[in-house]
LOLUM-529248 format. One record per residue: residue in one letter; x, y, z of N, C-alpha, C in turn. Coordinates in steps of 0.2 Angstrom, whole numbers, plus 5000, padded with zeros to 4 digits. Each point is the difference from the previous one (the first is absolute). Example, Ala and Ser with C-alpha at 12.3 -4.5 7.8 and 13.67 -1.06 7.14 Angstrom:
r=A&n.east=5066&n.north=4972&n.up=5039&ca.east=4996&ca.north=5006&ca.up=5000&c.east=5004&c.north=5006&c.up=5000
r=S&n.east=4998&n.north=5005&n.up=4996&ca.east=5004&ca.north=5006&ca.up=5001&c.east=4996&c.north=5005&c.up=5003
//
This chain:
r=X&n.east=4948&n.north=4905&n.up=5016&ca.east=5000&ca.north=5003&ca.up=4994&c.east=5007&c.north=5000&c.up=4997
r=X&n.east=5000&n.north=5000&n.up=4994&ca.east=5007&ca.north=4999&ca.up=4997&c.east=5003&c.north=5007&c.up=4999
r=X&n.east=5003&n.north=5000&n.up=4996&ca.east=5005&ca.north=5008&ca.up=4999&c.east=4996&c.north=5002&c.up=4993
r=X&n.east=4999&n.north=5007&n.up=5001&ca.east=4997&ca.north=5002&ca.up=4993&c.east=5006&c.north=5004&c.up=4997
r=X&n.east=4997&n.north=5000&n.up=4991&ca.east=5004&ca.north=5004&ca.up=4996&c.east=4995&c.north=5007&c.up=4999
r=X&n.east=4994&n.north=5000&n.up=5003&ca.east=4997&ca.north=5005&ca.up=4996&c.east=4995&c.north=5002&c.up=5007
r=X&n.east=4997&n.north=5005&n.up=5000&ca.east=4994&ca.north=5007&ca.up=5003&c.east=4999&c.north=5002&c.up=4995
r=X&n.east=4992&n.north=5001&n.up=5002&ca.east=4994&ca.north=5005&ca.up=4995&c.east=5000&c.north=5009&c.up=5004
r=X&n.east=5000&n.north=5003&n.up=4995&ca.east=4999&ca.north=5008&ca.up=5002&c.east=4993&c.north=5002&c.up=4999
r=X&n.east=4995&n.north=4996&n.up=4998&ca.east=4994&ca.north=5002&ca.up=5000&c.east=4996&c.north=5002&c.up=5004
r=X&n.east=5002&n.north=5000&n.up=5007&ca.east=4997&ca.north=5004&ca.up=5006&c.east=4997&c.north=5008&c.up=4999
r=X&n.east=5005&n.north=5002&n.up=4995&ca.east=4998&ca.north=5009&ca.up=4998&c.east=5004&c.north=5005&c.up=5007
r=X&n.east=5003&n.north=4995&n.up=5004&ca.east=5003&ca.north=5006&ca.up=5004&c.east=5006&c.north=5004&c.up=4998
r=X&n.east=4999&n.north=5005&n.up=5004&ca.east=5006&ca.north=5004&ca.up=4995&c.east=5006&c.north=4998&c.up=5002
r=X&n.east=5003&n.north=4998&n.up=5002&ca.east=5006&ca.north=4998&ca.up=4998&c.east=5002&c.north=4996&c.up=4996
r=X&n.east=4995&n.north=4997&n.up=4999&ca.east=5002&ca.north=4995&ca.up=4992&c.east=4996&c.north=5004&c.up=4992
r=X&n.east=4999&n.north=5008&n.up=5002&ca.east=4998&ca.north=5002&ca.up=4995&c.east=5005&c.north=5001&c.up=4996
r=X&n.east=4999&n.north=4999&n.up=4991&ca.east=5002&ca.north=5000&ca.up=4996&c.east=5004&c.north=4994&c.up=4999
r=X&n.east=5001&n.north=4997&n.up=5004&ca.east=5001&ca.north=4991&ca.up=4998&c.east=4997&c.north=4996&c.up=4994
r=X&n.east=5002&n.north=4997&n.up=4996&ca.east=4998&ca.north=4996&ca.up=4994&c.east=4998&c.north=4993&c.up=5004
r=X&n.east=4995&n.north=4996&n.up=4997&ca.east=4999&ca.north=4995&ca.up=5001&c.east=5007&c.north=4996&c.up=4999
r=X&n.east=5003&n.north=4995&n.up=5003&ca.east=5007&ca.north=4998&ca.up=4999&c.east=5005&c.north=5003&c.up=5003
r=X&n.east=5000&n.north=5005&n.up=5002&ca.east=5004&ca.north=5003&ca.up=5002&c.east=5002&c.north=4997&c.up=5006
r=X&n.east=4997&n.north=4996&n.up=5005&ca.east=5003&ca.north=4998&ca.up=5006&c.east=5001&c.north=4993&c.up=4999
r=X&n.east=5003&n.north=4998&n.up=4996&ca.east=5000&ca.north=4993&ca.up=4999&c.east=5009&c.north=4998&c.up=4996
r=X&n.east=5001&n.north=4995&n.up=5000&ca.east=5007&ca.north=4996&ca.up=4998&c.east=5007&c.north=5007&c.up=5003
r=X&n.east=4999&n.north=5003&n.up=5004&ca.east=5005&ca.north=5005&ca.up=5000&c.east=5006&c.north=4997&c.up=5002
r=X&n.east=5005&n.north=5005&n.up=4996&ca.east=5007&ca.north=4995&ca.up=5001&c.east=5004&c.north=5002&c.up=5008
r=X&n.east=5004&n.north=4996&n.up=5000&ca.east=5003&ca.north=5002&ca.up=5007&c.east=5005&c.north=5001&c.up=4998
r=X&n.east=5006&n.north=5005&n.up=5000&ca.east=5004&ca.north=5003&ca.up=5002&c.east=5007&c.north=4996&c.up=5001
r=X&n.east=4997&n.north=5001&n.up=5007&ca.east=5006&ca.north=4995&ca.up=5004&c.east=5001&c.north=4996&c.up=5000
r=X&n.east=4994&n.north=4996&n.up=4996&ca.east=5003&ca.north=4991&ca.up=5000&c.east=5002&c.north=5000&c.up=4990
r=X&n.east=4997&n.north=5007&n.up=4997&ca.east=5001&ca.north=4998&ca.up=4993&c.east=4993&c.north=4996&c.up=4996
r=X&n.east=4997&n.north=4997&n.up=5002&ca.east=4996&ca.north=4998&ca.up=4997&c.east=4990&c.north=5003&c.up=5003
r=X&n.east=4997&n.north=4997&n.up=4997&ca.east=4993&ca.north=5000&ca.up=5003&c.east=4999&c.north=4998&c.up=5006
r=X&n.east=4997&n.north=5002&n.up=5004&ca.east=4999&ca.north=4995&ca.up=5009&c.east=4993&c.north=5001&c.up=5001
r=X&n.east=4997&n.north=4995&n.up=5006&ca.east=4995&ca.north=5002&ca.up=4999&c.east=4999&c.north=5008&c.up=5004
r=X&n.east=4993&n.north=5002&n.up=4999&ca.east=5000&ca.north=5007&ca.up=5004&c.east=4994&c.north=5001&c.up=5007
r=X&n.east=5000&n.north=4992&n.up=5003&ca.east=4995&ca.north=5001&ca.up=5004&c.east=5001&c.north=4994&c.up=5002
r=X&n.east=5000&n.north=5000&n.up=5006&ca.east=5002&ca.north=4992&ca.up=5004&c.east=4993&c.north=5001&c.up=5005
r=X&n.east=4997&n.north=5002&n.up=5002&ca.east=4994&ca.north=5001&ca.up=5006&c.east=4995&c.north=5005&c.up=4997
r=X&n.east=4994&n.north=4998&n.up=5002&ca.east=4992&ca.north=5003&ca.up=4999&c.east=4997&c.north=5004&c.up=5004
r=X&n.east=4994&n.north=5002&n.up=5003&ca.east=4997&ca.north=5001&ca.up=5007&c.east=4993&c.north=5003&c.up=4995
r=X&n.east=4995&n.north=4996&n.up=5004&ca.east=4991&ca.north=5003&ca.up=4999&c.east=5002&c.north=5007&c.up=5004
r=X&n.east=4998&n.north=5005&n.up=4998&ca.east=5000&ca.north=5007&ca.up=4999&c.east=4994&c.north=5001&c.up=5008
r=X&n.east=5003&n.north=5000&n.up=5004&ca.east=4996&ca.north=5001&ca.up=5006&c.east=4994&c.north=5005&c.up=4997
r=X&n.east=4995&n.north=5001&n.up=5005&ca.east=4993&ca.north=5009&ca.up=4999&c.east=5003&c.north=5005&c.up=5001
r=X&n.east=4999&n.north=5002&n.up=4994&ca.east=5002&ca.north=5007&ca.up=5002&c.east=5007&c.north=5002&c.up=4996
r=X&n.east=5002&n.north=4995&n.up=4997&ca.east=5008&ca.north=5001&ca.up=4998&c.east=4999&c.north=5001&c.up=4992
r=X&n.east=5003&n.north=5005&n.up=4996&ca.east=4998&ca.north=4999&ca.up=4993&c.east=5006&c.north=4995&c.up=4998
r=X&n.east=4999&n.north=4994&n.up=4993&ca.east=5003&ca.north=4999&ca.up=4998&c.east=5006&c.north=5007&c.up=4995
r=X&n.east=5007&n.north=4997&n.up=4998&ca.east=5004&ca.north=5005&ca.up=4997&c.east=5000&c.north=4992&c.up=4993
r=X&n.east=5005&n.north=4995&n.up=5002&ca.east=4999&ca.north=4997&ca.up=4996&c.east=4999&c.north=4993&c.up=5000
r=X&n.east=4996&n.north=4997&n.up=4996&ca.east=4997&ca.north=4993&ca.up=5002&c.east=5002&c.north=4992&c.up=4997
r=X&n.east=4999&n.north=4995&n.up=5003&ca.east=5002&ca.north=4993&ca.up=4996&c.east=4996&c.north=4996&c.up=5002
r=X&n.east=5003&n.north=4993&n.up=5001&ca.east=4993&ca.north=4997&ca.up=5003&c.east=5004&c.north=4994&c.up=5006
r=X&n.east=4998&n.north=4996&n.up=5002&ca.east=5001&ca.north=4994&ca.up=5007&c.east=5001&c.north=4995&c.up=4995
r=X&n.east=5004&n.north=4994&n.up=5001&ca.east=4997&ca.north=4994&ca.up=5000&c.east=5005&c.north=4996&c.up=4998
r=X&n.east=5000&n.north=4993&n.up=5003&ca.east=5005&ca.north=4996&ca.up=5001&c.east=4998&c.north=4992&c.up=5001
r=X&n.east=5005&n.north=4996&n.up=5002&ca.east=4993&ca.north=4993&ca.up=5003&c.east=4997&c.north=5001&c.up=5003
r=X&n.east=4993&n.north=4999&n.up=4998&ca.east=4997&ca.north=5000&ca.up=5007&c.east=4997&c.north=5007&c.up=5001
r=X&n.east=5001&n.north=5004&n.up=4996&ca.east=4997&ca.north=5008&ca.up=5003&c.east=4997&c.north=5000&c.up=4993
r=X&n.east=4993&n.north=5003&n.up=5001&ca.east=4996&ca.north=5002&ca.up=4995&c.east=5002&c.north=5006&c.up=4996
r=X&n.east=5000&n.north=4998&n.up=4996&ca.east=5000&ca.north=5009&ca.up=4995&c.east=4997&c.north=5005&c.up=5004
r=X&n.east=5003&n.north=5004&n.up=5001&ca.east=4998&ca.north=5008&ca.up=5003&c.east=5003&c.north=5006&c.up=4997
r=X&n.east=4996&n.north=5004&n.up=5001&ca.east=5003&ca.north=5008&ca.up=4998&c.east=5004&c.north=5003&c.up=5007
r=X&n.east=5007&n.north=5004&n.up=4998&ca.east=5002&ca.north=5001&ca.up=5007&c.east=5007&c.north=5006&c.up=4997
r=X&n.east=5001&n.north=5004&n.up=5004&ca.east=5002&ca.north=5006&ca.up=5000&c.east=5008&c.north=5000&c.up=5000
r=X&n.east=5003&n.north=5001&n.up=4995&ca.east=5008&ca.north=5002&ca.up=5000&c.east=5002&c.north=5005&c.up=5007
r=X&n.east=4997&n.north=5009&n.up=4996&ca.east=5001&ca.north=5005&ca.up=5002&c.east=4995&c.north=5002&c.up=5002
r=X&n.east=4999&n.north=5003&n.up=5008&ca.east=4994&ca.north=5004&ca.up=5002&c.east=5000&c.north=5004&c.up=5003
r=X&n.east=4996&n.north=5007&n.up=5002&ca.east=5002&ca.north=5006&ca.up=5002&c.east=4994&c.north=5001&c.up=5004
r=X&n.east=5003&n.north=5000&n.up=5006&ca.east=4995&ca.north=5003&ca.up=5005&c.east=5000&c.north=5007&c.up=5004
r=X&n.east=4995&n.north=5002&n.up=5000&ca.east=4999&ca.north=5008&ca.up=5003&c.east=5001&c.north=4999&c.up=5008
r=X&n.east=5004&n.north=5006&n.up=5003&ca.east=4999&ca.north=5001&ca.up=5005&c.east=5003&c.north=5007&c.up=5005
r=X&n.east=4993&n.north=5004&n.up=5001&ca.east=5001&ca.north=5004&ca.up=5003&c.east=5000&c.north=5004&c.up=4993
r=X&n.east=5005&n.north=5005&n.up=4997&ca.east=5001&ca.north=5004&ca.up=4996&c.east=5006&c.north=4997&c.up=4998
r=X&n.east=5003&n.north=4994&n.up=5000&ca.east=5003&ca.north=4996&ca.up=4997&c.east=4996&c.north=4995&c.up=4998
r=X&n.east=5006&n.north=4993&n.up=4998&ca.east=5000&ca.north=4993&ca.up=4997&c.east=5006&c.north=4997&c.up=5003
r=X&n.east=4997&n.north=4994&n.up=4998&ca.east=5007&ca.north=4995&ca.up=5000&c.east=4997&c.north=4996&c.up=4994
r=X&n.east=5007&n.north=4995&n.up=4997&ca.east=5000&ca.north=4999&ca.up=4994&c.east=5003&c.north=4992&c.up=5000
r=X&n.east=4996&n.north=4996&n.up=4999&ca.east=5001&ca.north=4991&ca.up=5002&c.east=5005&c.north=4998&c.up=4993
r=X&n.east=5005&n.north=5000&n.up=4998&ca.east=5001&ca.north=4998&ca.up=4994&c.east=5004&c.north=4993&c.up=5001
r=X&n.east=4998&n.north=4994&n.up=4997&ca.east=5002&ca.north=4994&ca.up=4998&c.east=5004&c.north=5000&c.up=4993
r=X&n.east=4999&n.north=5005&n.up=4997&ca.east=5002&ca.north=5000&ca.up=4995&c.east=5012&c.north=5003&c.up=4999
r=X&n.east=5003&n.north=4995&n.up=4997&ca.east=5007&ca.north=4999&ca.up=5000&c.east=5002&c.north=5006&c.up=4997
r=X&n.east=5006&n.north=5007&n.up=5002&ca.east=5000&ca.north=5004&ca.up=4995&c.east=5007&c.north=5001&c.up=5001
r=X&n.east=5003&n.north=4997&n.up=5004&ca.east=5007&ca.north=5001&ca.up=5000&c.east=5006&c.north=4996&c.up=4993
r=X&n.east=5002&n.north=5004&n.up=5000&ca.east=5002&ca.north=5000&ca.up=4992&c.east=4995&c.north=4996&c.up=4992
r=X&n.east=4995&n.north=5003&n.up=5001&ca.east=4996&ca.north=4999&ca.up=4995&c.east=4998&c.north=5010&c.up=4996
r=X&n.east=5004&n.north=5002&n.up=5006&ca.east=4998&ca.north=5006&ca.up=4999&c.east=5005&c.north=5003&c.up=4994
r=X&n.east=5006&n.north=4999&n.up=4999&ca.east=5004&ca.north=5001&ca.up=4993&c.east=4999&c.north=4998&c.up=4995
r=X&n.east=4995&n.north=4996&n.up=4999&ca.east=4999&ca.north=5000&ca.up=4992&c.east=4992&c.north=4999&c.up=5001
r=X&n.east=4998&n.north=4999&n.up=5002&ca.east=4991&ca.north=5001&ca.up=4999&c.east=4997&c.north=5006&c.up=5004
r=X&n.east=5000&n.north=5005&n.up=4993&ca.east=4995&ca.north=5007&ca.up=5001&c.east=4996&c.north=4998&c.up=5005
r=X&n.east=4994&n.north=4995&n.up=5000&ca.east=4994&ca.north=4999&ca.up=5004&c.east=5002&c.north=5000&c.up=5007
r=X&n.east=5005&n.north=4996&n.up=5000&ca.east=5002&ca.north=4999&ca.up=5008&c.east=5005&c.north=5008&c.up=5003
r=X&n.east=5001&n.north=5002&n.up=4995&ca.east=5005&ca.north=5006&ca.up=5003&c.east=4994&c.north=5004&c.up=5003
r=X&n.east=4994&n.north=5001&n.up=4995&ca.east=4994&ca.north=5005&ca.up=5000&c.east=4998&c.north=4998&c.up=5007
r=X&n.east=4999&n.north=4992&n.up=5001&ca.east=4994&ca.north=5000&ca.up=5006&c.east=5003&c.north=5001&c.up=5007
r=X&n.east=5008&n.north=4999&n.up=4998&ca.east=5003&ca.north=5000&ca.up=5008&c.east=5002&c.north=5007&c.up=5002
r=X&n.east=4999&n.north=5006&n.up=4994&ca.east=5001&ca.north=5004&ca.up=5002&c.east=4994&c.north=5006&c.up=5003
r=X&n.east=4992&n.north=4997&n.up=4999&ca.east=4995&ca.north=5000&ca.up=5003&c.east=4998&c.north=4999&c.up=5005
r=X&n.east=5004&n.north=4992&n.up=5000&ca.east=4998&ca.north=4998&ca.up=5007&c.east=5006&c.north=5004&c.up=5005
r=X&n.east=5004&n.north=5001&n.up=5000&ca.east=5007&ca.north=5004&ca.up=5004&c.east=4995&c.north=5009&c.up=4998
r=X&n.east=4995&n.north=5001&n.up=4995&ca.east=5000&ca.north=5006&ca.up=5005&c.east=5003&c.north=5006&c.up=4994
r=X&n.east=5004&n.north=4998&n.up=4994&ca.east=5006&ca.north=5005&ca.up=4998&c.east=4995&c.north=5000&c.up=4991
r=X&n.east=4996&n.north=4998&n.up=4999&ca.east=4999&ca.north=5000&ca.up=4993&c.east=4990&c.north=5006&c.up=4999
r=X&n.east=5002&n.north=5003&n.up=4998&ca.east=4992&ca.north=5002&ca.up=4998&c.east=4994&c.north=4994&c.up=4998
r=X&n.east=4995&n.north=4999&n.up=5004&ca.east=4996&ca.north=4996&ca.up=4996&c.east=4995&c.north=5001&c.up=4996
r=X&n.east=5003&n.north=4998&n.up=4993&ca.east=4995&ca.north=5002&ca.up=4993&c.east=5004&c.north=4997&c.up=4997
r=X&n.east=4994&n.north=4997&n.up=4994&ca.east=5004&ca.north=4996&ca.up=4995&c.east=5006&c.north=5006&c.up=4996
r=X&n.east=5008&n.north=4994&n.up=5000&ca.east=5005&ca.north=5003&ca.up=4994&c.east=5001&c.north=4996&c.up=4996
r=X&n.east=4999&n.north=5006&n.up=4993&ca.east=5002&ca.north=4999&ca.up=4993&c.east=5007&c.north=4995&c.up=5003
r=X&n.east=5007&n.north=5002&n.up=5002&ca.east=5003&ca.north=4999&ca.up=4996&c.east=5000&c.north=4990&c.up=5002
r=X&n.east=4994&n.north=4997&n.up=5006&ca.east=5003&ca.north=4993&ca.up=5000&c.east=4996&c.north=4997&c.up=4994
r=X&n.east=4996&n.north=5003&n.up=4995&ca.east=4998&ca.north=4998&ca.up=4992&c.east=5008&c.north=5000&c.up=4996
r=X&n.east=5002&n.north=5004&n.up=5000&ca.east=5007&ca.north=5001&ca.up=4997&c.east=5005&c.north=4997&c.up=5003
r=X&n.east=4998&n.north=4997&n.up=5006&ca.east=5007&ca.north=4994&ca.up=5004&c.east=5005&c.north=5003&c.up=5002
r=X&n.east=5000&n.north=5009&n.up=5002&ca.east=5005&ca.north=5004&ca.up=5003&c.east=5002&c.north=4998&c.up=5005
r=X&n.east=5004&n.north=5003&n.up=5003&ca.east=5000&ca.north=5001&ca.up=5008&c.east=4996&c.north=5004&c.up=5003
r=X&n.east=4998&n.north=4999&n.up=5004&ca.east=4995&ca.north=5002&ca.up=5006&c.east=5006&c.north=5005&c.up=5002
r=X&n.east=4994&n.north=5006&n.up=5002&ca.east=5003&ca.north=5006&ca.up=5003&c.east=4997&c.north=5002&c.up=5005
r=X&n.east=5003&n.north=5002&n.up=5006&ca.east=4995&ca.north=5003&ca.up=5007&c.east=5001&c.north=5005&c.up=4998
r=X&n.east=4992&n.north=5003&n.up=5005&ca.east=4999&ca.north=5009&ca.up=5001&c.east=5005&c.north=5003&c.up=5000
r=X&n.east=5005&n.north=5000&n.up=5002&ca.east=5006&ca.north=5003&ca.up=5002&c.east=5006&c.north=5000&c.up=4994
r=X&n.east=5000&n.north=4997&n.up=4994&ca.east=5001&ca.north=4999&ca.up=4995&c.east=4998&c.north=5009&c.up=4994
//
């Protein structure tokens, strides 16, 4: 599979609630200054595993498939959380990615915010 620039949030999990369509896609990096891609690897979503965020497989030779960025699995009265998705410094200037690394780490309330329509900065609970 090649490197993607984009993931779909249409799974409905809460962690990518209040996500806009677009929102997980061309995000800029930071640290190199420009756009990079934000997804270098895939995985079919084992049973049992809820997808968080989605893209697809394929490459020479590999048929078009649907296949899991970010996935959250329950376990016990906890999860664990598969992300394939790149967020090291794409978090300063993309609201979407500052929102979802901080659900995924555990520190952000999940419900959609007003303020990533208005391109604010992402605020944690503790704000």
């Amino acid at each position: 599979m090649g490197r993607l620039h984009f993931a779909s949030r249409v799974t409905g999990h809460p962690f990518v609630a209040g996500l806009r369509a677009g929102d997980v896609r061309w995000w800029h990096d930071a640290d190199a200054g420009m756009v990079t891609p934000l997804c270098h690897a895939v995985i079919t979503a084992p049973a049992g595993w809820n997808e968080v965020l989605i893209s697809g497989n394929c490459g020479w030779g590999v048929p078009r498939s649907a296949a899991s960025a970010c996935l959250e699995g329950r376990l016990g009265s906890g999860g664990i959380v598969f992300n394939q998705v790149l967020l090291n410094g794409r978090t300063k200037t993309n609201p979407a990615a500052q929102l979802l690394a901080l659900r995924l780490a555990g520190f952000a309330v999940v419900t959609p915010d007003d303020q990533l329509a208005s391109g604010g900065a992402i605020q944690d609970e503790q704000s």
